[in-house]
Structures are given as structure tokens and as C-alpha cells.
C-alpha positions in Angstrom: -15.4 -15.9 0.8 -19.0 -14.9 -0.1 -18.1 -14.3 -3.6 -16.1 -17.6 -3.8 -19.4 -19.6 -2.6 -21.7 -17.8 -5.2 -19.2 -18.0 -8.0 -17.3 -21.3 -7.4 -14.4 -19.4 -6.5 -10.8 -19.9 -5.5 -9.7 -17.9 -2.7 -5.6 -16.2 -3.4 -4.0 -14.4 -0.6 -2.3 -10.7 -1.7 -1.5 -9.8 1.5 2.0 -9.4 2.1 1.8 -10.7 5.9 -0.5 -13.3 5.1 1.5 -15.7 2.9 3.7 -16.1 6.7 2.2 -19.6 8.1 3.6 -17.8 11.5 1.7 -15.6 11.4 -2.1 -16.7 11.6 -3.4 -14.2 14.5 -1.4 -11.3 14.0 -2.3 -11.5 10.5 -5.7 -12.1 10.5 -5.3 -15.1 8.2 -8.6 -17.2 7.7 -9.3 -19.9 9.9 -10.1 -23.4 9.2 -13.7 -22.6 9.6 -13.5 -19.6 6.7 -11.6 -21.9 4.6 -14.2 -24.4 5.1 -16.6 -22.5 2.8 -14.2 -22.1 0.0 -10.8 -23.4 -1.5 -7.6 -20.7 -0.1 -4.4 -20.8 -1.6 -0.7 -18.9 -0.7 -2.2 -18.3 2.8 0.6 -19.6 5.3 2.5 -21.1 2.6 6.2 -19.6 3.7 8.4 -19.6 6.6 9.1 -16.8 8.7 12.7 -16.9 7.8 12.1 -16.8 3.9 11.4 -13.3 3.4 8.4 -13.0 0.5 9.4 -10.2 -2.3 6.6 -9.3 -4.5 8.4 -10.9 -7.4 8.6 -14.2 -6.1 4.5 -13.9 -4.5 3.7 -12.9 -8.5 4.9 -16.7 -9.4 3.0 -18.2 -7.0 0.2 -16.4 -7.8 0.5 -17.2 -11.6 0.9 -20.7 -10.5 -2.1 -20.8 -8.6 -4.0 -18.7 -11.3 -3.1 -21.3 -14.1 -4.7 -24.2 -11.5 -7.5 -22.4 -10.7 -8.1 -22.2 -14.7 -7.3 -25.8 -15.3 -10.3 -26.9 -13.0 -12.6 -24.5 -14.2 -12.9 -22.4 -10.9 -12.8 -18.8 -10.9 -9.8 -17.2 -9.5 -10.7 -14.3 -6.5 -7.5 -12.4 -5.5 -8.5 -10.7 -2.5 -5.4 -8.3 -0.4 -3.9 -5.4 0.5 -0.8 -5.6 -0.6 -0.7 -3.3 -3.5 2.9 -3.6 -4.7 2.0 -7.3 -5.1 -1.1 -6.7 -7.0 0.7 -4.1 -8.9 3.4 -6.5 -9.6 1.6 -9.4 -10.8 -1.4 -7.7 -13.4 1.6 -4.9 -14.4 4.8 -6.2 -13.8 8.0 -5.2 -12.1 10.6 -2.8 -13.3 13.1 -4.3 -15.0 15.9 -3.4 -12.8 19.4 -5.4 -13.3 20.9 -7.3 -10.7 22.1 -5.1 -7.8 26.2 -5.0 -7.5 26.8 -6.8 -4.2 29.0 -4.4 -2.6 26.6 -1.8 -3.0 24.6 -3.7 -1.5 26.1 -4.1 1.8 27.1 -0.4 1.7 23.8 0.9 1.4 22.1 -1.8 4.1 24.9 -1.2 6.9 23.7 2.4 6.3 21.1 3.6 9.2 17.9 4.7 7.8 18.3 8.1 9.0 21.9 8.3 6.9 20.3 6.2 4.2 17.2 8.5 4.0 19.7 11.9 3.2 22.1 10.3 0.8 18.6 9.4 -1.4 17.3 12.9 -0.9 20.7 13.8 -2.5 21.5 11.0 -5.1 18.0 10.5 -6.2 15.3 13.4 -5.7 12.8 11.8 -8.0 12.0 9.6 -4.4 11.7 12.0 -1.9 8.3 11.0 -1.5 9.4 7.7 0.5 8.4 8.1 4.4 11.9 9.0 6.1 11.0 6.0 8.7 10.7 3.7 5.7 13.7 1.4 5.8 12.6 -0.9 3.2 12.0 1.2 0.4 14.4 3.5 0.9 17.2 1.1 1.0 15.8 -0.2 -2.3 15.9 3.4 -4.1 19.1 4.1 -2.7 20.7 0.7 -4.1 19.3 1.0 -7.1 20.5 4.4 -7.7 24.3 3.2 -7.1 24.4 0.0 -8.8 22.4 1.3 -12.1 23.2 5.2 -12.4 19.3 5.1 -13.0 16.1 6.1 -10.0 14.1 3.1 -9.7 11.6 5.4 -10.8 13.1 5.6 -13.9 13.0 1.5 -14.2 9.0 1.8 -13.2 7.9 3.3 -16.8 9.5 0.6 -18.2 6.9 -2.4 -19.3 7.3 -5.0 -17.4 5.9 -8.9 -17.4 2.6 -8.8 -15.6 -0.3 -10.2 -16.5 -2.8 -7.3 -17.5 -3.0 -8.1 -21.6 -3.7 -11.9 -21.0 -6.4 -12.0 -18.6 -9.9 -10.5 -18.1 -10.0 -8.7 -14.6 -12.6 -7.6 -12.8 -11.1 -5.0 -10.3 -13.0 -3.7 -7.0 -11.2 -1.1 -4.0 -13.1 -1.1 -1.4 -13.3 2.2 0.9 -15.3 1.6 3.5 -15.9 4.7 6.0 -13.3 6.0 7.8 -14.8 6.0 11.1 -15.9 2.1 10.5 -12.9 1.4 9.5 -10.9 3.2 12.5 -13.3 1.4 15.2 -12.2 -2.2 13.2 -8.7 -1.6 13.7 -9.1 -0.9 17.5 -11.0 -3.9 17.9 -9.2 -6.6 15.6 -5.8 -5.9 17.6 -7.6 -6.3 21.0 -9.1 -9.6 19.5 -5.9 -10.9 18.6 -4.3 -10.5 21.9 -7.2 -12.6 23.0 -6.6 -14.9 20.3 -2.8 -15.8 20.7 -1.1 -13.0 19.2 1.6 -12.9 22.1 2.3 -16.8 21.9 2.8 -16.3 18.4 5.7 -13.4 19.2 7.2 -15.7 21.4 7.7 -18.4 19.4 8.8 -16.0 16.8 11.7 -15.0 19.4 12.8 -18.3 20.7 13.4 -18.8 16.6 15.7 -15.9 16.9 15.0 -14.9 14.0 16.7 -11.5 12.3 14.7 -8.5 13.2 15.1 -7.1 10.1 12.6 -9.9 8.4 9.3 -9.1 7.0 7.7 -11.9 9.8 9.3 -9.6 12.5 8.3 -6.2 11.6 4.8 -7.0 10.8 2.3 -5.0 12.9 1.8 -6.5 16.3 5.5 -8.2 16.8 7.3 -5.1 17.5 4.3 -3.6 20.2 4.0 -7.4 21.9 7.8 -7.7 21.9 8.3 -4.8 23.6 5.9 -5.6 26.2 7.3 -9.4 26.6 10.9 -7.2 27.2 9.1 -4.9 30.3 9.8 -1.7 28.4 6.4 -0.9 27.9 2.7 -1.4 30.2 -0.1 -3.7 28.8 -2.5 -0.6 28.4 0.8 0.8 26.1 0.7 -2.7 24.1 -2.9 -1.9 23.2 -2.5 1.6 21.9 0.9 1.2 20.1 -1.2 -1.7 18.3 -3.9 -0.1 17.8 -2.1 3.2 16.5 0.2 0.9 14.2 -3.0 -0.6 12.2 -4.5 2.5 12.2 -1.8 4.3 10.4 -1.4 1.4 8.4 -5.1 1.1 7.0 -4.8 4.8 6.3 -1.7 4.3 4.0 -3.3 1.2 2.1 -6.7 3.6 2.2 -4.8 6.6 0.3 -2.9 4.7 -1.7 -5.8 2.2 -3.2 -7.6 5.6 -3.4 -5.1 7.4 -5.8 -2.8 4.3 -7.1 -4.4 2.0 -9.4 -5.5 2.9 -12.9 -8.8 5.3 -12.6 -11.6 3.4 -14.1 -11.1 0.3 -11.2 -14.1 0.7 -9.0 -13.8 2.4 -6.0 -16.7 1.3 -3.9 -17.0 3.7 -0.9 -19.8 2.0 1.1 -19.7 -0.8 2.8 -20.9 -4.5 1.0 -23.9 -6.3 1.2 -25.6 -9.4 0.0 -27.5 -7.6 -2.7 -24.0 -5.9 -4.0 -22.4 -9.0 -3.9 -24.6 -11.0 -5.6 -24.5 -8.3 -8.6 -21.0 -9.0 -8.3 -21.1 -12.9 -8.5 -23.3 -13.0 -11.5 -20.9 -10.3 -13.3 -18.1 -12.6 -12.6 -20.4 -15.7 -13.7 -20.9 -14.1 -16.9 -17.4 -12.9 -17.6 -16.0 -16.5 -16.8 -18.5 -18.3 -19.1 -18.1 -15.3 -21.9 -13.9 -14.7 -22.0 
């Protein structure tokens, strides 16, 4: 937001649980009084029961790129969501249409059954988390329906964005021990700031479970709790735990992912960085 105000930006959400308007406290969406300071875009945009694939985020964010350009502001993607980053500057992998019945197959599958059949049918991923339902799903599906590991489909180019545009990347990594105490405190916070309203009126949508909206960190934890199964003082430290391990999975992978000459910055931002920042940005806007 700072940037946005000293370069006439335009904030645009990568966050993968951020584009959910359900989702404002539990995601830690801006409020009206950030978005006061400068103009935000895909933040709350989709429905909880319109699940948001980085593919389909990528054309909202060219959309919203191409705007941003038309009025002269500069855009500001700002996220953690790397897939979708990834997705939009690089591209997806071209994978074909996914046979329908394989489909099916794989998703009835339990992740546990799901998890060996990859470890078998495609080794190349058996560096997906064995809890990771999502991906692994994916991998596996892919695998049936094209003969090829989506792995395979990744070297291919894809559509993204990268040759068109000039980008001025920045990771930050703050310290660990900053960024552990953040966690703790930002779940707490949102249990003070309507985090459990917002699970119940998640439930009484009954939604599926199996939707981004309902797995995002928090619902799971303050559903449980809302059931009886777990204690308040268990809420609190499932929450906290689930960000934690989070933040240290988006740490190591902004750390090691992206290409190697982005900017790792591995202090934490002040005004005098920023404003080195702003006038960089100034100057690339008014020069490419």
C-alpha cells in the first residue's frame, strides 16, 4: 500500500485465499480503511462456491493489468500464492483436457491410496507432501489421462506474460523468529475479529468441504471447535501451528522457486527502502 501511494499504484491480490469475498478475516484481506489509501483489485471478487484455479486468477489478473495500463497507473502485484504468480509472468503447462472418467477414478480415490498409486505411476512427483490432496490428485490424473508426469508438461513454454512486460520482482524474507511471533498473533486477532462468524456462515451455506473457501487455514480449526471436538485453548494452537507451517512452506519455496536473480530481501522494510523502491518503479514506468 505504501508503494501504491508513492508510485500511483494499483493494488492486485495473488493470494489464493484472498480473491474469496467470504473470506475477509480469515484471510487477512484489506479493509476498507487500507483500501482507502490506494485502488485494490481481485480482492473478494469470487464466491466461496466458485473454486479459483490459478489459470482462471492469471485472466483476471491480465485483465486488471491491461486497466491499470490504460489509466496510466502502475500495476503492484502483491501475494503469496506462488503457483499463481508462476502462472501468470510464466505460464501453465500445456496439459490437454483431463478424460472425465479418469477423473472421477482418481478423485473418489483417498489421498492416502491416491498418494501410493503416484509414487508408482509417476516417480518424477514424489516430492508432493503425502497429506497434499490437491496436488496429488492433479499429478495422479494427469498421469492417466496423458501417459505423460505433469512434470513433463511444466518444461513445456507456456503463455505467461514474462516477454511482454517489464517486472520488477521483490521476495521478501523477513526473520524467522518475526515472522513465527506474526503468525501466533494474526490468528488470535482474527478470532477477535470475526473469524468464527465467518465459519459459520460458511456452514449454514453447506458448502462442499472439499472447496478451496473450506480448507483455507482457520475453517477447519474453528469448525472443529463450533462441532465440540476440540477446547478453545486447542482452536488457538491448531491455528496457530497451521499458519506457521504454512508461512514456512511459502518461505522455502519463494526462497529456492523463482528464477535466481529476483531479489530476495531478507530484512525487514522500511520507509527509506521503500522509497528506493518507488522511485525505481517511477523510473521504469516512465522509461519502458
Amino acid at each position: 500500500m505504501r508503494l501504491a501511494e508513492l508510485a500511483g499504484g494499483v493494488v492486485i491480490n495473488a493470494d489464493a485465499s484472498q480473491v474469496y469475498r467470504d473470506l475477509r478475516v480469515l484471510s487477512a484481506r484489506p479493509d476498507a480503511a487500507d483500501e482507502a489509501r490506494a485502488p485494490h483489485r481481485l480482492f473478494g471478487h469470487r464466491d466461496a462456491a466458485l473454486p479459483c484455479s490459478a489459470a482462471a486468477w492469471a485472466l483476471d489478473a491480465r485483465a486488471e493489468l491491461e486497466a491499470a495500463w490504460r489509466d496510466r497507473k502502475l500495476p503492484i502485484l502483491v501475494g503469496g500464492t506462488g503457483l499463481y504468480i508462476r502462472t501468470l509472468i510464466f505460464g501453465i503447462a500445456p496439459v490437454p483436457e483431463i478424460d472425465a472418467e479418469v477423473r472421477r477414478g482418481v478423485r473418489a480415490l483417498p489421498t492416502d491410496a491416491a498418494y501410493s498409486a503416484l509414487l508408482a505411476e509417476d516417480p518424477a512427483m514424489a516430492h508432493l507432501r503425502p497429506s497434499d490432496s490437491t496436488r496429488i490428485a492433479r499429478a495422479l490424473e494427469v498421469i492417466r489421462s496423458t501417459g505423460r508426469s505433469i512434470a513433463q508438461w511444466r518444461k513445456q513454454p507456456g503463455d505467461g506474460i514474462a516477454n511482454s512486460i517489464t517486472l520488477i520482482p521483490l521476495i521478501l524474507l523477513p526473520p524467522r523468529d518475526w515472522l513465527r511471533h506474526r503468525c501466533d498473533m494474526r490468528f488470535e486477532r482474527m478470532l477477535e475479529q470475526g473469524a468464527v462468524e465467518e465459519v459459520i456462515a460458511l456452514r449454514e451455506r453447506a458448502l462442499n468441504p472439499a472447496l478451496p473457501a473450506m480448507r483455507a487455514i482457520g475453517v477447519p480449526e474453528i469448525s472443529a471447535w463450533l462441532d465440540g471436538t476440540i477446547d478453545r485453548p486447542t482452536l488457538i494452537a491448531r491455528g496457530q501451528a497451521s499458519t506457521r507451517q504454512y508461512a514456512k512452506r511459502q518461505y522455502t519455496w519463494f526462497r529456492h522457486q523463482p528464477p535466481a536473480d529476483w531479489p530476495r530481501l531478507e530484512k525487514q522494510l522500511d520507509d527509506n527502502i521503500l522509497g528506493k523502491i518507488a522511485i525505481k518503479l517511477r523510473d521504469e514506468a516512465l522509461t519502458g
